[in-house]
C-alpha positions as CSV (number, residue, x, y, z in Angstrom):
1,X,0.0,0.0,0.0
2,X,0.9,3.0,-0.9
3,X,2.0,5.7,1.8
4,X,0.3,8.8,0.3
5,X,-2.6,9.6,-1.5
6,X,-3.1,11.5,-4.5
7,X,-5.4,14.2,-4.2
8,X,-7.1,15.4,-7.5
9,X,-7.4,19.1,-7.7
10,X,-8.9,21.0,-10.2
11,X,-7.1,24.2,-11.0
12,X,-8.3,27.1,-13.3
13,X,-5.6,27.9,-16.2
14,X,-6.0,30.0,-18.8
15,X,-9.5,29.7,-20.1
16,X,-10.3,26.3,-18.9
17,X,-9.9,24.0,-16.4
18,X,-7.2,20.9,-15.8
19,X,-6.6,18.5,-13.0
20,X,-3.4,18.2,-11.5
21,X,-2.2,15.6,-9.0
22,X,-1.4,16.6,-5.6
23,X,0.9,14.7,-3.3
24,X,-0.3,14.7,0.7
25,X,3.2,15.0,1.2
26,X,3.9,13.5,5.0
27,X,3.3,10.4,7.1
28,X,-0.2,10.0,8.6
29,X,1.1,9.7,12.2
30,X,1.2,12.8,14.5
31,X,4.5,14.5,15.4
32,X,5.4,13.2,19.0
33,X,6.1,16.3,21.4
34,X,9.0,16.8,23.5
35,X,8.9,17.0,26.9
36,X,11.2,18.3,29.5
37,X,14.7,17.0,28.6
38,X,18.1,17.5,29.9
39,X,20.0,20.5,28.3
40,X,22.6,19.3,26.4
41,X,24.7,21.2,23.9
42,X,26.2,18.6,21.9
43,X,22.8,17.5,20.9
44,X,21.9,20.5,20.4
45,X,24.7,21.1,17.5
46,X,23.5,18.0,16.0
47,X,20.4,19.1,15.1
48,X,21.3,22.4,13.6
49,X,22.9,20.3,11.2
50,X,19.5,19.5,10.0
51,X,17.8,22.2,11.0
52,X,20.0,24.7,8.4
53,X,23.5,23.2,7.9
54,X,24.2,22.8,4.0
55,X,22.2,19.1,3.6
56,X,19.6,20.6,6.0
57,X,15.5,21.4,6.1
58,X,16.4,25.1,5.4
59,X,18.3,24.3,2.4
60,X,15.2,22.1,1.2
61,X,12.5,24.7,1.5
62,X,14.8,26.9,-0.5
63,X,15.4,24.6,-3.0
64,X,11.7,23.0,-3.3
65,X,10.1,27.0,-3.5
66,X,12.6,27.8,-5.6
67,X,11.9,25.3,-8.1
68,X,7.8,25.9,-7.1
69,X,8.6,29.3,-8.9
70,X,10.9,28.7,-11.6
71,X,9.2,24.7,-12.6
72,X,5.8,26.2,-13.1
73,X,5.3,26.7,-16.5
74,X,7.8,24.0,-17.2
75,X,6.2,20.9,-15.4
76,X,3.2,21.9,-13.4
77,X,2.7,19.3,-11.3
78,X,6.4,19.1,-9.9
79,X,6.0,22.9,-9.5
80,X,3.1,21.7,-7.4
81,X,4.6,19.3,-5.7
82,X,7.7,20.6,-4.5
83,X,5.8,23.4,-3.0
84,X,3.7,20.6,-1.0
85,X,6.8,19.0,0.5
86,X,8.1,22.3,1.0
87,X,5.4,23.2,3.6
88,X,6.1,19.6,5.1
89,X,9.9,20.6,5.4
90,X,8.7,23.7,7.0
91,X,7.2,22.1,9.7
92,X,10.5,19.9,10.4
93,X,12.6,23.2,11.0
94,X,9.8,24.0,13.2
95,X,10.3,21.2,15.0
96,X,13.5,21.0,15.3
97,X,13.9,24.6,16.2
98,X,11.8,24.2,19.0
99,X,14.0,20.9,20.0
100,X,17.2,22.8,19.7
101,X,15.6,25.5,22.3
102,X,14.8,22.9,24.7
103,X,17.6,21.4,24.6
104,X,19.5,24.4,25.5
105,X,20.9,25.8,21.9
106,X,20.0,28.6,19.8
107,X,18.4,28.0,16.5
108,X,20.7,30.2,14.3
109,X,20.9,29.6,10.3
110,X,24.4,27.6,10.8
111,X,25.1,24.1,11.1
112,X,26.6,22.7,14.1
113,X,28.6,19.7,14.5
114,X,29.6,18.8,11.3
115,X,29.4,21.6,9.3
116,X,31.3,23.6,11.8
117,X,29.6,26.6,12.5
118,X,28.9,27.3,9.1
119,X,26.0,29.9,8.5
120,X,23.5,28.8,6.2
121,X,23.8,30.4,2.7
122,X,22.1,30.5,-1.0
123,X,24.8,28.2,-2.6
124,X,23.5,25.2,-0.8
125,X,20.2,24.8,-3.5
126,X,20.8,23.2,-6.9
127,X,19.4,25.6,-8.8
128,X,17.9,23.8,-11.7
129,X,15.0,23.9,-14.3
130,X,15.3,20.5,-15.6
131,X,12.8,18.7,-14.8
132,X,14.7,15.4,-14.5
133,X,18.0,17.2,-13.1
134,X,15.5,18.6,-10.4
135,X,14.3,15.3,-9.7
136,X,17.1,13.7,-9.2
137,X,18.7,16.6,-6.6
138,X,15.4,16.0,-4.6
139,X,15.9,12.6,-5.0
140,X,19.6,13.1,-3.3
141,X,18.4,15.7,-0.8
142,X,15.9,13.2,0.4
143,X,18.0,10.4,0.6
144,X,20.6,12.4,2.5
145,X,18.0,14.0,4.8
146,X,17.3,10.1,5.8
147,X,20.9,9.2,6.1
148,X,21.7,11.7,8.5
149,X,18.5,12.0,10.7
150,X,19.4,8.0,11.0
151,X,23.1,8.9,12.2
152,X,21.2,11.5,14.8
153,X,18.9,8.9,16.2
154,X,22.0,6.1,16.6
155,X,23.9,9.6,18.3
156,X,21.2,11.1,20.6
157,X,20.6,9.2,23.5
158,X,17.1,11.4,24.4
159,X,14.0,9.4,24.0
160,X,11.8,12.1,23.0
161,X,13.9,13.7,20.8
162,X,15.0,10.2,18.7
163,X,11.0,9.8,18.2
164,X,11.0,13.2,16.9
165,X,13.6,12.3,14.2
166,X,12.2,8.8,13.8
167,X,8.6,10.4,13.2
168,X,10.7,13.2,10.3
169,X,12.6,10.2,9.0
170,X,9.0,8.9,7.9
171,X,7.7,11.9,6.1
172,X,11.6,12.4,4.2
173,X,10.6,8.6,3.1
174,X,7.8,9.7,1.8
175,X,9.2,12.3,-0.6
176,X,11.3,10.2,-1.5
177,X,8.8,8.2,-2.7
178,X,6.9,10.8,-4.1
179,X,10.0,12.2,-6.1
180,X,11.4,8.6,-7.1
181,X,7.4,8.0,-9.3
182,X,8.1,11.5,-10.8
183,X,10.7,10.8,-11.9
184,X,9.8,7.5,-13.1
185,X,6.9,9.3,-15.1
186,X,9.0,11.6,-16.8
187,X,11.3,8.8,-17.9
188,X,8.3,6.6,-19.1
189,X,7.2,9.3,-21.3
190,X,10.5,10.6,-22.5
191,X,11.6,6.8,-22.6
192,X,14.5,7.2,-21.1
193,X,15.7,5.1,-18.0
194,X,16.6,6.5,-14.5
């Protein structure tokens, strides 16, 4: 079974109407909350990783609004779609924002541990208008959002916080997946292979 659904939506275009696919773009579980944890720094620094190091949840809204923008009149329904996830990627830097808080650290726009105090900037998108190049750096950005939210899970020894990341892991899967059938699509009808 398929972990999304695909919503029809009609939209108006022009001087008629067409119906474009839209992805519900996130896991059907609930977020977990965090409760009171110990402050702890290191952990902290982890997170910013994610939360707006150069592989990181900031770098992905960028990137999926600024393909939204610029995929539009190229390949509506990616344009669509990446503005879905996008809002679902919001809601992770949310989240880890308010984890980094209670945890005792300061959501900045830098990495942390590994990207050494680097502030987030605009090089860290693939700017692209492709429509299989795009796919594929979504494609990457996904699969690299799971890799490292894994690594966080195996290195934070907080309960609340590793469900947190557990319960992202699941919606970053699902983009994934969402991305991967695009993709598949476009090469299907182009007849080229992945």
């Amino acid at each position: 079974m398929c972990p999304y659904n695909i919503l029809p939506k009609i939209y108006l275009y022009g001087d008629g109407l067409f119906m474009a696919h839209m992805y519900k773009c996130s896991d059907y579980l609930p977020y977990p909350r965090i409760g009171d944890v110990k402050k702890n720094e290191k952990y902290a620094q982890l997170l910013l990783d994610d939360y707006a190091g150069r592989d990181s949840e900031l770098t992905a809204i960028t990137q999926y609004i600024y393909q939204h923008f610029t995929m539009d009149d190229i390949n509506r329904e990616i344009a669509n779609t990446t503005m879905s996830i996008a809002k679902v990627e919001m809601k992770h830097l949310e989240l880890l924002g308010e984890a980094i808080v209670k945890l005792g650290g300061c959501p900045v726009f830098r990495g942390g541990y590994e990207n050494k105090d680097e502030y987030w900037n605009g090089r860290n998108p693939v700017y692209s208008v492709n429509p299989i190049e795009v796919l594929r750096a979504n494609i990457h950005a996904e699969k690299t959002a799971i890799e490292n939210y894994s690594k966080r899970v195996a290195m934070i020894d907080e309960p609340d916080i590793q469900n947190l990341l557990k319960r992202i892991i699941r919606d970053e899967q699902v983009h994934y997946m969402i991305y991967s059938n695009l993709l598949k699509r476009i090469n299907n009808k182009s007849g080229k292979k992945r």
